[in-house]
Phi, psi and omega in degrees: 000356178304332179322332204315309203294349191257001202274163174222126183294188181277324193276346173133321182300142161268134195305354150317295179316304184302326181311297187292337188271333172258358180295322164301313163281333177303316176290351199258354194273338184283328161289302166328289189299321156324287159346269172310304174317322161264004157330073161343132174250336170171175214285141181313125178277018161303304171287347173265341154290019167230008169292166162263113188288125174180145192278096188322124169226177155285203200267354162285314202123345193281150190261154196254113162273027202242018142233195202230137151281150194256016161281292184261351186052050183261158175287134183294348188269152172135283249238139146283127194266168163225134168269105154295158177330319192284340173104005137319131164283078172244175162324131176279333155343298178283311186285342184273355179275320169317293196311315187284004157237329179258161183236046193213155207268159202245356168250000000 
């Protein structure tokens, strides 16, 4: 394959070099997509089987409709909600669907 080293592209370079330069982008692309492929996408369901769960009321015992989860932008009342650590409120429905992919608060 040393011949390889006398070809010459149009532009001047020799085509050994162009072989090796894209052969190169390939492994680094290939590497990248790795990367991003083994990334955690949201949180383990060991940890979503410990949020806490509970039903809104007001400070009478009455369930309160006057806030919205800001995932579906629904009424909160009815559903059982969930509180994150930061004291965002959502549907627990909705925040273990969030959750199971981003592992960060959605507001």
């Amino acid at each position: 394959m040393a011949v390889l080293l006398y070809w010459q592209t149009a532009d001047g370079k020799l085509l050994m070099e162009v072989l090796f330069t894209e052969a190169r982008r390939q492994r680094h692309e290939a590497r990248q997509q790795a990367l991003i492929a083994n990334q955690p996408k949201g949180l383990p369901p060991h940890v979503l089987n410990h949020l806490s769960s509970f039903t809104l009321t007001n400070k009478d015992g009455h369930i309160t409709n006057d806030l919205d989860c800001t995932i579906c932008q629904e009424d909160l009342c009815q559903e059982k909600v969930t509180s994150l650590p930061c004291g965002h409120i959502f549907h627990k429905k909705c925040i273990r669907t969030w959750l199971k992919r981003k592992a960060t608060c959605p507001t």
